[in-house]
N, CA, C, O and CB atoms as a CASP TS submission, in Angstrom:
PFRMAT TS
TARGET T0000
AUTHOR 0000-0000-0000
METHOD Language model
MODEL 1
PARENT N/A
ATOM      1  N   UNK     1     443.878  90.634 190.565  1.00  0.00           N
ATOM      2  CA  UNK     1     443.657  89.497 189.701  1.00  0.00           C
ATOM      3  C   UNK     1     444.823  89.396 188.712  1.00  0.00           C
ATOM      4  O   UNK     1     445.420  90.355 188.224  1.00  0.00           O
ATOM      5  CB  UNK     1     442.297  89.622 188.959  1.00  0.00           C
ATOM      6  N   UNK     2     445.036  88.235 188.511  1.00  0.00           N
ATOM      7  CA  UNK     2     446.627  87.875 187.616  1.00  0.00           C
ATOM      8  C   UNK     2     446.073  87.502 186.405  1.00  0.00           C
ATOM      9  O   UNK     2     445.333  86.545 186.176  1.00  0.00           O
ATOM     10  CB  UNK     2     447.770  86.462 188.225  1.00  0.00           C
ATOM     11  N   UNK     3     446.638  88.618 185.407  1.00  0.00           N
ATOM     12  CA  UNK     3     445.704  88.045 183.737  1.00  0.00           C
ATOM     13  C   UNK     3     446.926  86.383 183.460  1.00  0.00           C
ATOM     14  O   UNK     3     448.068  86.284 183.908  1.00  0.00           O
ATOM     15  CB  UNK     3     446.037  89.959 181.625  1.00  0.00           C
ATOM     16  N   UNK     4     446.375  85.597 182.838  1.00  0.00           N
ATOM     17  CA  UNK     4     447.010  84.340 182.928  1.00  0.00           C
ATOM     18  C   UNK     4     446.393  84.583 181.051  1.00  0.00           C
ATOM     19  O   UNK     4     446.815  83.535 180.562  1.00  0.00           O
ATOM     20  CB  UNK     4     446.342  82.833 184.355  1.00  0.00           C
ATOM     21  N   UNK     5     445.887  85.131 180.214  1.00  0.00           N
ATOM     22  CA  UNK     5     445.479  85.142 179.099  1.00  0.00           C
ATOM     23  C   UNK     5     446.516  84.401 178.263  1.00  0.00           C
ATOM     24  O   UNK     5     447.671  84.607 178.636  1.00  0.00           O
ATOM     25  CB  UNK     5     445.172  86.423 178.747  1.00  0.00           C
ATOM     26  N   UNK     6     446.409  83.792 177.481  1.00  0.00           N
ATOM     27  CA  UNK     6     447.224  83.195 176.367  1.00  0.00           C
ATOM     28  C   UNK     6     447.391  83.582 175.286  1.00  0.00           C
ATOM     29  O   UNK     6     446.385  83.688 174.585  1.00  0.00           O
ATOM     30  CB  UNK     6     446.970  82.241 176.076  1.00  0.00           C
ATOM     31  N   UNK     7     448.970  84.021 174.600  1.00  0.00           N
ATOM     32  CA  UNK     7     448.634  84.312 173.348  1.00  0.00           C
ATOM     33  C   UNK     7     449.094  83.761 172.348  1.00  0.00           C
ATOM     34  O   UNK     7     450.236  83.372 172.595  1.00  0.00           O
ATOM     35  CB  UNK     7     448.767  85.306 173.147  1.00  0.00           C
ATOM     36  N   UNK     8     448.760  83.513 171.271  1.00  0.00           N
ATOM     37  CA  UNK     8     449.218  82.802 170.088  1.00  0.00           C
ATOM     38  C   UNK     8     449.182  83.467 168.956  1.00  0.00           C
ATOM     39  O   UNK     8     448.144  83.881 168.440  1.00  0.00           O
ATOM     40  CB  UNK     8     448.570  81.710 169.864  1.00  0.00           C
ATOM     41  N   UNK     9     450.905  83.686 168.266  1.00  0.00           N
ATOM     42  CA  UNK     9     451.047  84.647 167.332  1.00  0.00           C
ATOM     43  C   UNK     9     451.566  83.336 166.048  1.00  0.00           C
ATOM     44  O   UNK     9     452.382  82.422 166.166  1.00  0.00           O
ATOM     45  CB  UNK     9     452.280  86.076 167.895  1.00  0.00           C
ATOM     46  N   UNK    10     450.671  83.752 164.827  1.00  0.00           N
ATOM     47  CA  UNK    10     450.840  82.766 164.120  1.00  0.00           C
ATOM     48  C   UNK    10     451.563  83.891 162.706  1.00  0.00           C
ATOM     49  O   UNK    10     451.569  85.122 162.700  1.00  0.00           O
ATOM     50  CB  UNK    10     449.271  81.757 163.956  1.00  0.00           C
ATOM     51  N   UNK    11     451.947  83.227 161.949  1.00  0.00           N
ATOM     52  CA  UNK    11     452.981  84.003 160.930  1.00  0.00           C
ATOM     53  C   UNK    11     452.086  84.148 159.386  1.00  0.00           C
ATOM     54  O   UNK    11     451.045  83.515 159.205  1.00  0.00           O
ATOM     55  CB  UNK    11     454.665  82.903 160.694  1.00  0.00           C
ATOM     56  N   UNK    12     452.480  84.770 158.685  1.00  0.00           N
ATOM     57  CA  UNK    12     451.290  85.499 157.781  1.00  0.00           C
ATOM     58  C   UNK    12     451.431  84.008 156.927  1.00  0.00           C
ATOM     59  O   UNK    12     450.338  83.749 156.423  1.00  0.00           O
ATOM     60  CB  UNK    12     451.687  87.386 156.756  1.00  0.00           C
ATOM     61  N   UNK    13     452.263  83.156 156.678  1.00  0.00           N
ATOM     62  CA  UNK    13     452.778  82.606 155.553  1.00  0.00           C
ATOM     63  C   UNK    13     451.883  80.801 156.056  1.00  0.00           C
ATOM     64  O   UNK    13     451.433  79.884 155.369  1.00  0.00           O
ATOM     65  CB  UNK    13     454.900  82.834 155.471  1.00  0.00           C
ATOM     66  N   UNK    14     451.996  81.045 157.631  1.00  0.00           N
ATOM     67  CA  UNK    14     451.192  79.602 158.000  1.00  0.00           C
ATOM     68  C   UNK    14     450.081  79.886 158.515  1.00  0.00           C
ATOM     69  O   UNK    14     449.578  78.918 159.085  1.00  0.00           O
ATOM     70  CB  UNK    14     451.830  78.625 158.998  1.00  0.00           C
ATOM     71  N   UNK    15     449.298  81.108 158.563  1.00  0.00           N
ATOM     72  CA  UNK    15     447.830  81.368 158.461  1.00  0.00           C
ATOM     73  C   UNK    15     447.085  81.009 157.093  1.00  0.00           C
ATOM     74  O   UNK    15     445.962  80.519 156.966  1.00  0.00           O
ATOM     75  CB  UNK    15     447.628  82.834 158.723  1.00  0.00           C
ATOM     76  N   UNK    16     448.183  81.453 155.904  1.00  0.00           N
ATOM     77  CA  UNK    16     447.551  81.316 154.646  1.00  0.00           C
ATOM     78  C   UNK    16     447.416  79.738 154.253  1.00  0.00           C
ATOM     79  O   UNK    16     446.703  79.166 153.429  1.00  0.00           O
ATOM     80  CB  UNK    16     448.390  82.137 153.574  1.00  0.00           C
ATOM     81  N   UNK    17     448.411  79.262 155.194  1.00  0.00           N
ATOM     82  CA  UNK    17     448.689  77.949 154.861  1.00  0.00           C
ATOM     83  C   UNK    17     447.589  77.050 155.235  1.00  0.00           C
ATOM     84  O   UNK    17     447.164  76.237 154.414  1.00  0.00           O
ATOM     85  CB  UNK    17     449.902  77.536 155.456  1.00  0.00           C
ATOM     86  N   UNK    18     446.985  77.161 156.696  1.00  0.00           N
ATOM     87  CA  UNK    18     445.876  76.756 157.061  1.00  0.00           C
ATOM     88  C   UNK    18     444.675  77.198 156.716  1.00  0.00           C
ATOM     89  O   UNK    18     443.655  76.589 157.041  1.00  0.00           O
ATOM     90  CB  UNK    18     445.908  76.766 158.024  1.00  0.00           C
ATOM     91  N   UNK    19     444.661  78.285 156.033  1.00  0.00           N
ATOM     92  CA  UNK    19     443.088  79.090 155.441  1.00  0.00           C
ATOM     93  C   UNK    19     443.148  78.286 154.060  1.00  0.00           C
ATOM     94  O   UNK    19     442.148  78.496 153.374  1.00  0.00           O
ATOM     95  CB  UNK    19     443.086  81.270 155.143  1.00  0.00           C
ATOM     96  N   UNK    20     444.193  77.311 153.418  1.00  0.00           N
ATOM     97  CA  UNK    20     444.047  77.167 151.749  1.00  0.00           C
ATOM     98  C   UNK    20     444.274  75.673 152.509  1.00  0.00           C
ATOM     99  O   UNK    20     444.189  74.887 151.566  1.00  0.00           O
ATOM    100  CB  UNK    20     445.357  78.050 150.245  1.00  0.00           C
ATOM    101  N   UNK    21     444.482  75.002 153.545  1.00  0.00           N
ATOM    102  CA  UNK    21     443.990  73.397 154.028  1.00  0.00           C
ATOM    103  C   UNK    21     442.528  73.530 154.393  1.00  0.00           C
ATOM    104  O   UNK    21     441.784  72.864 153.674  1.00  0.00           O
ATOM    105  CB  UNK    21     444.880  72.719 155.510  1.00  0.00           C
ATOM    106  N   UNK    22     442.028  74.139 155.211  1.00  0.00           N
ATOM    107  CA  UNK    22     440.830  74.206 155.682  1.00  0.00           C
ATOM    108  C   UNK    22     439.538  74.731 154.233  1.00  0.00           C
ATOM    109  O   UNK    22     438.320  74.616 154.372  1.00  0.00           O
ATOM    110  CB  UNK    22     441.048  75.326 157.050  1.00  0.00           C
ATOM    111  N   UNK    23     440.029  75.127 153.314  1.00  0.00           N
ATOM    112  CA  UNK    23     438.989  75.522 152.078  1.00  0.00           C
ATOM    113  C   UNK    23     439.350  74.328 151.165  1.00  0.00           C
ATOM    114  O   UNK    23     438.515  74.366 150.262  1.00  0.00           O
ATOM    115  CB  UNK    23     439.273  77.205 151.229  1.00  0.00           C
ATOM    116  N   UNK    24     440.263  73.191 150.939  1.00  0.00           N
ATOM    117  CA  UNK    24     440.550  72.316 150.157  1.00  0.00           C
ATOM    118  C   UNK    24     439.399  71.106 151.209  1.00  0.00           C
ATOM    119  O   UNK    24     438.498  70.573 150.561  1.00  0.00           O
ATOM    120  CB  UNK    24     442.422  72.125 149.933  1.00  0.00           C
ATOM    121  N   UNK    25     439.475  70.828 152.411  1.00  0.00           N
ATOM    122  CA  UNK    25     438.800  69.698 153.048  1.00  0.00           C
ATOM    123  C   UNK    25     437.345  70.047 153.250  1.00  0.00           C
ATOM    124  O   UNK    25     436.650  69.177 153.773  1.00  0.00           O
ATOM    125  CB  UNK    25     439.466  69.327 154.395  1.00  0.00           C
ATOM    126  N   UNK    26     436.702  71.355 152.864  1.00  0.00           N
ATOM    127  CA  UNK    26     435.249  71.244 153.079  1.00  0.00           C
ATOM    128  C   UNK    26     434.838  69.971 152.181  1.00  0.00           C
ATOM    129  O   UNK    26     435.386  69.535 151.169  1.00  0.00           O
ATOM    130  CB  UNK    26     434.428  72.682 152.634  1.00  0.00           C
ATOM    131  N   UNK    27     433.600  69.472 152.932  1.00  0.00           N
ATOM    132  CA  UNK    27     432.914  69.598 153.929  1.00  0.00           C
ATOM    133  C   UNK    27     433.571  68.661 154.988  1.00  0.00           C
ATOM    134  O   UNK    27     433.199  68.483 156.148  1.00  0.00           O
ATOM    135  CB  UNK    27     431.547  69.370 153.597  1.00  0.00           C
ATOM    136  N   UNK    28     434.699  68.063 154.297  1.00  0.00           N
ATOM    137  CA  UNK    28     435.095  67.094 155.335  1.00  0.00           C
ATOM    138  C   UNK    28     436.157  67.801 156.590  1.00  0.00           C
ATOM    139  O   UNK    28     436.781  68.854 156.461  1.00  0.00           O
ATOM    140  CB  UNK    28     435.882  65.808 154.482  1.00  0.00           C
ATOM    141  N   UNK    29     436.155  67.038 157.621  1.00  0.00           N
ATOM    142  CA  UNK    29     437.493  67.457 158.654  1.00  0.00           C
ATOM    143  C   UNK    29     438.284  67.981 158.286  1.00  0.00           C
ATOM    144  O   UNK    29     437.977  68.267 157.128  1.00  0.00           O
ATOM    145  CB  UNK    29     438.230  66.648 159.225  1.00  0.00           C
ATOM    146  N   UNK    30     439.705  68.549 158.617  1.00  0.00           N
ATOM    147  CA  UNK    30     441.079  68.483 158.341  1.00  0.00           C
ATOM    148  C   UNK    30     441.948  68.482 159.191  1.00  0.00           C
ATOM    149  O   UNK    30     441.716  69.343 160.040  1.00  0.00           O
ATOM    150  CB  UNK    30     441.422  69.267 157.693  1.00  0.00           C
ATOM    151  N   UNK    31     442.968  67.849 159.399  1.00  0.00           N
ATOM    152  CA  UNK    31     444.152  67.393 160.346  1.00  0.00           C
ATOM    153  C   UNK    31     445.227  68.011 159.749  1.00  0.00           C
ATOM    154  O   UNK    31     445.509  68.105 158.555  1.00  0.00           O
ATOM    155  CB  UNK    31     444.427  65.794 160.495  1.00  0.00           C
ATOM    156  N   UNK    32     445.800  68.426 160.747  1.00  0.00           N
ATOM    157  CA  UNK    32     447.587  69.321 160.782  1.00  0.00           C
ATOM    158  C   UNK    32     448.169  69.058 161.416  1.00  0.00           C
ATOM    159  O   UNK    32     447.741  68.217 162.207  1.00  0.00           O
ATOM    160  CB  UNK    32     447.952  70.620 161.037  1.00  0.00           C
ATOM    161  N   UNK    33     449.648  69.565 161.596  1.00  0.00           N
ATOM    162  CA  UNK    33     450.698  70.153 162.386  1.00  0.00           C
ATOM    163  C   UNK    33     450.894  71.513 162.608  1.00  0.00           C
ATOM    164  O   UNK    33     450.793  72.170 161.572  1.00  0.00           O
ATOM    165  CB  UNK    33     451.739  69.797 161.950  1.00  0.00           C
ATOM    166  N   UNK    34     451.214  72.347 163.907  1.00  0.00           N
ATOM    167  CA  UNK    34     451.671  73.315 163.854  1.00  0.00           C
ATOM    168  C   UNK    34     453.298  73.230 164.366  1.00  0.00           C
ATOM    169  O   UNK    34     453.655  72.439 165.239  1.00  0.00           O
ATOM    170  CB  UNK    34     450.765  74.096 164.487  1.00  0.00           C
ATOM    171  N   UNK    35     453.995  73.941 163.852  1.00  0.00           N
ATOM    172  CA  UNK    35     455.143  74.146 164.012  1.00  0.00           C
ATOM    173  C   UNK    35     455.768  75.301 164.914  1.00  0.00           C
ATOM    174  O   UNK    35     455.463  76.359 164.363  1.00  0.00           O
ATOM    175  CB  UNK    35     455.458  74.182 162.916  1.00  0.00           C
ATOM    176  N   UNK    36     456.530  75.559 166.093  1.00  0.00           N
ATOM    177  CA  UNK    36     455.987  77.048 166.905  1.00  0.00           C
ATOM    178  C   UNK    36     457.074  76.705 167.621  1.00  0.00           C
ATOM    179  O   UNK    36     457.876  75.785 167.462  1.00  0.00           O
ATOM    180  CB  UNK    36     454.307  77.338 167.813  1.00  0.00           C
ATOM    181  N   UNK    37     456.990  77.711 168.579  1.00  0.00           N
ATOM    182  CA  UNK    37     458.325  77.725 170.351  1.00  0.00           C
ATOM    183  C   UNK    37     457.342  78.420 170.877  1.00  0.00           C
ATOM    184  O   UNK    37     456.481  79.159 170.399  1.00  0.00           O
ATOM    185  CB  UNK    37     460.330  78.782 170.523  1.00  0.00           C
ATOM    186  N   UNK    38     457.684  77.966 172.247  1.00  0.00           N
ATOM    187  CA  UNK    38     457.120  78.873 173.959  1.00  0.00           C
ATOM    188  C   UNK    38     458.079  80.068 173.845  1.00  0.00           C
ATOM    189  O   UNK    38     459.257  79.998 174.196  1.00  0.00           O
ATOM    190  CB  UNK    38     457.532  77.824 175.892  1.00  0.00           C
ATOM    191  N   UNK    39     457.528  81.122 173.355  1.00  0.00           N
ATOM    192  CA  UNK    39     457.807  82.359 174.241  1.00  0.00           C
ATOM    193  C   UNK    39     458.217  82.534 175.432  1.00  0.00           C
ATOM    194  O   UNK    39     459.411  82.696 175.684  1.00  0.00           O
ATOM    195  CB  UNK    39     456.977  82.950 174.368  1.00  0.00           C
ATOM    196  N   UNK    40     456.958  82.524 176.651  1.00  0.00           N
ATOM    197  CA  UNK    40     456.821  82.325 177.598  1.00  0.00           C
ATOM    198  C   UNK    40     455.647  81.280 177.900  1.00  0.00           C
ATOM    199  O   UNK    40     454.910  80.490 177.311  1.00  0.00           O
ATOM    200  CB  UNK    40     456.838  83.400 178.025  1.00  0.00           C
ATOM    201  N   UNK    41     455.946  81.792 179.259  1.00  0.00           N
ATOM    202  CA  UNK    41     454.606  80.656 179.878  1.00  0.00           C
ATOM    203  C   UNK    41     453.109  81.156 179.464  1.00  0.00           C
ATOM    204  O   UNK    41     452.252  80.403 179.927  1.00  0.00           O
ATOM    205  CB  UNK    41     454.560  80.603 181.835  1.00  0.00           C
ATOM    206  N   UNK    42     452.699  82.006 178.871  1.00  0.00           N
ATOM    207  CA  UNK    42     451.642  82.195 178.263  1.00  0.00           C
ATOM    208  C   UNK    42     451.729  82.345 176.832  1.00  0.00           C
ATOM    209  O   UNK    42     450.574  82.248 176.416  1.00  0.00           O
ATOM    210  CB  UNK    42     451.099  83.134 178.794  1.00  0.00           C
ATOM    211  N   UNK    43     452.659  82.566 175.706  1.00  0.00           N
ATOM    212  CA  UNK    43     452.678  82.786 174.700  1.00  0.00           C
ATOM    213  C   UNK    43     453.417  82.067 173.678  1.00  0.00           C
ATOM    214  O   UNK    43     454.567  81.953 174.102  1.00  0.00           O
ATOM    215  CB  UNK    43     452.841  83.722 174.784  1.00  0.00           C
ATOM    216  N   UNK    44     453.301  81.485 172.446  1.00  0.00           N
ATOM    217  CA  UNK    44     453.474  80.478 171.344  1.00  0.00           C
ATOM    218  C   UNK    44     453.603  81.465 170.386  1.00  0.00           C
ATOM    219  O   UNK    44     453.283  82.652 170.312  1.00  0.00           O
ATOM    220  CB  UNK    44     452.307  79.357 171.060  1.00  0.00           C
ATOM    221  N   UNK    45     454.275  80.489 169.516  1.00  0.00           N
ATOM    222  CA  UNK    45     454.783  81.430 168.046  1.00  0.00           C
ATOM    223  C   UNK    45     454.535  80.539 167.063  1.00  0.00           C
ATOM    224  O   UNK    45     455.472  79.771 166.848  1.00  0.00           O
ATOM    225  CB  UNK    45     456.508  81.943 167.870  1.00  0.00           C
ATOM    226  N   UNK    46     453.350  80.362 166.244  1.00  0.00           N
ATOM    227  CA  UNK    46     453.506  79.428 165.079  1.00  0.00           C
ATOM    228  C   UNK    46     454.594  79.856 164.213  1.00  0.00           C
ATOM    229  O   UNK    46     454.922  81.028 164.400  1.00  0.00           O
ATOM    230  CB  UNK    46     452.244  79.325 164.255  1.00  0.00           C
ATOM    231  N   UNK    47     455.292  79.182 163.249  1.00  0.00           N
ATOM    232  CA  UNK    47     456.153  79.762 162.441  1.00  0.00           C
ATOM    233  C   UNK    47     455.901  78.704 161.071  1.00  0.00           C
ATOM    234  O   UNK    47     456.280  78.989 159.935  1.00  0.00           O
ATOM    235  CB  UNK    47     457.739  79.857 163.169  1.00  0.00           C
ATOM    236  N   UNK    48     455.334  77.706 161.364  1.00  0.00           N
ATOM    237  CA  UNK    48     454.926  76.438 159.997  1.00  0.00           C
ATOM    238  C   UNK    48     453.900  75.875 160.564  1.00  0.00           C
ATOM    239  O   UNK    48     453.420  75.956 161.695  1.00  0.00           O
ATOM    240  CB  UNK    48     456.117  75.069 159.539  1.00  0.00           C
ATOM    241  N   UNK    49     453.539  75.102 159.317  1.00  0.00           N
ATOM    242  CA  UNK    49     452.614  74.260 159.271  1.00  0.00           C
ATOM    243  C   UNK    49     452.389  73.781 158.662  1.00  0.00           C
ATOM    244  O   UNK    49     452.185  74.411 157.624  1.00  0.00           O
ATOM    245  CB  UNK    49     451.923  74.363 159.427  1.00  0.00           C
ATOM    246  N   UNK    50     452.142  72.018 158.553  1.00  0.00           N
ATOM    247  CA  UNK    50     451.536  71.153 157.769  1.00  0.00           C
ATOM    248  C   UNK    50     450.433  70.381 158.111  1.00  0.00           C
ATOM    249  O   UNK    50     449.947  69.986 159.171  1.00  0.00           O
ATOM    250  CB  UNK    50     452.312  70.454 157.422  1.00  0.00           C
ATOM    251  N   UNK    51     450.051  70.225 156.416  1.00  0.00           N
ATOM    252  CA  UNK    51     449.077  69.334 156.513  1.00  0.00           C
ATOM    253  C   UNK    51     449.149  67.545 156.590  1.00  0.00           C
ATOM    254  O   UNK    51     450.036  66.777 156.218  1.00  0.00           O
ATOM    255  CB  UNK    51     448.422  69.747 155.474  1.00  0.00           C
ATOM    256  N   UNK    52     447.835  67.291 157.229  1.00  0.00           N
ATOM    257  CA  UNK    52     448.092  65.914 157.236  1.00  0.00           C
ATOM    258  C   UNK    52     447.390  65.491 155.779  1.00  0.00           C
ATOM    259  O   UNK    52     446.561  66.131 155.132  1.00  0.00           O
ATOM    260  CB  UNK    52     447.446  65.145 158.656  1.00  0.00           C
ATOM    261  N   UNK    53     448.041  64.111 155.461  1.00  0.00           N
ATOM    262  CA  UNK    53     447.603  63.695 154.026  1.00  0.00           C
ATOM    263  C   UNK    53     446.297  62.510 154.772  1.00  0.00           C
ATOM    264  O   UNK    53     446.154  61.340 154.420  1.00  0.00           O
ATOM    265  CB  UNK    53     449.231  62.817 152.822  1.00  0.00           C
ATOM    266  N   UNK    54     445.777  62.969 155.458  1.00  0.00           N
ATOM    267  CA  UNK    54     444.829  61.823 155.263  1.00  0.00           C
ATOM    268  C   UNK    54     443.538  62.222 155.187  1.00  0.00           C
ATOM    269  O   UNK    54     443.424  63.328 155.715  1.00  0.00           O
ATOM    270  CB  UNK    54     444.893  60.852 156.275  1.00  0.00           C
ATOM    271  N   UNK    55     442.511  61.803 154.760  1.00  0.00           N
ATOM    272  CA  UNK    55     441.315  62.017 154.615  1.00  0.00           C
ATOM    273  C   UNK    55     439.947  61.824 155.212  1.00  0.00           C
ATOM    274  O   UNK    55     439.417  60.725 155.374  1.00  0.00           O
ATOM    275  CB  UNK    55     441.316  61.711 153.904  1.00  0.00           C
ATOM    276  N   UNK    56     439.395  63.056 155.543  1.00  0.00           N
ATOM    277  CA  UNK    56     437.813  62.859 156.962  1.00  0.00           C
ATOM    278  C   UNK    56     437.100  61.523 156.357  1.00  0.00           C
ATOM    279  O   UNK    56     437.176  60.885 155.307  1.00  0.00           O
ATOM    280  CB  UNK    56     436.126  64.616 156.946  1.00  0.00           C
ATOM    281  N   UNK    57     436.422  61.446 157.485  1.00  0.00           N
ATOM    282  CA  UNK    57     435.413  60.177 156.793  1.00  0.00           C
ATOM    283  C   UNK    57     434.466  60.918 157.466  1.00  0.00           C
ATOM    284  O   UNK    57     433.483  60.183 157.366  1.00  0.00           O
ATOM    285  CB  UNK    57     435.550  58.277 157.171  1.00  0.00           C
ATOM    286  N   UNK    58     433.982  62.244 158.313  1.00  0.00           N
ATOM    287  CA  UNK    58     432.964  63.011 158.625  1.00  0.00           C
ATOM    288  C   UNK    58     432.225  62.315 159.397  1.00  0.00           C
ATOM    289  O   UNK    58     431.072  62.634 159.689  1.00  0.00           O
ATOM    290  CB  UNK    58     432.314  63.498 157.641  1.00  0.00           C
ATOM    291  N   UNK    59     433.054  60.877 159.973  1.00  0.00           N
ATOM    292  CA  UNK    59     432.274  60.427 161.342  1.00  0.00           C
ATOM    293  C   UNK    59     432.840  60.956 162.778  1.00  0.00           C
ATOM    294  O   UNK    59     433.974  60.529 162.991  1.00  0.00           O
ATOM    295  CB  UNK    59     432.325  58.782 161.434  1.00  0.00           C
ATOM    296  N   UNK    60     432.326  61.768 163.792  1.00  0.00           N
ATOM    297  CA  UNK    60     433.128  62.024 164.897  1.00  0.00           C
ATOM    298  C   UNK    60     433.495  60.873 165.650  1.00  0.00           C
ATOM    299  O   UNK    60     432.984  59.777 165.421  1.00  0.00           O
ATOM    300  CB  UNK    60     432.531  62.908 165.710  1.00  0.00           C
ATOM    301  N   UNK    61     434.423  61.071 166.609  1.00  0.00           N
ATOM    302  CA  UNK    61     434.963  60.165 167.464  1.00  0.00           C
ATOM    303  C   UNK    61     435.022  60.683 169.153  1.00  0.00           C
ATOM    304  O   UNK    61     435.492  59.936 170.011  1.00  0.00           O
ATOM    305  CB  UNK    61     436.387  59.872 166.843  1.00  0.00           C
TER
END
């Protein structure tokens, strides 16, 4: 069996970045960017990230 697993290594500085977007938009949604490169064919590198400036309206789509 061929592990095909995926991995995604994100950087200490845009984890914090998304843990302090995601605690500012409770209870509503929040929308981003991640910023990253292909490793390989299974593996990503976040290295940034932003937030989007717009605001949930907490209806799904």
């Amino acid at each position: 069996m061929v592990d095909t697993a995926e991995q995604v290594y994100i950087s200490s500085l845009s984890l914090l970045k998304m843990l302090k977007h995601g605690r500012a938009g409770v209870p509503m949604e929040v929308m981003g960017l991640m910023l990253g490169e292909f490793i390989d064919d299974y593996t990503v590198r976040v290295v940034d990230v932003f937030a989007m400036p717009q605001s949930g309206t907490g209806v799904s789509v």
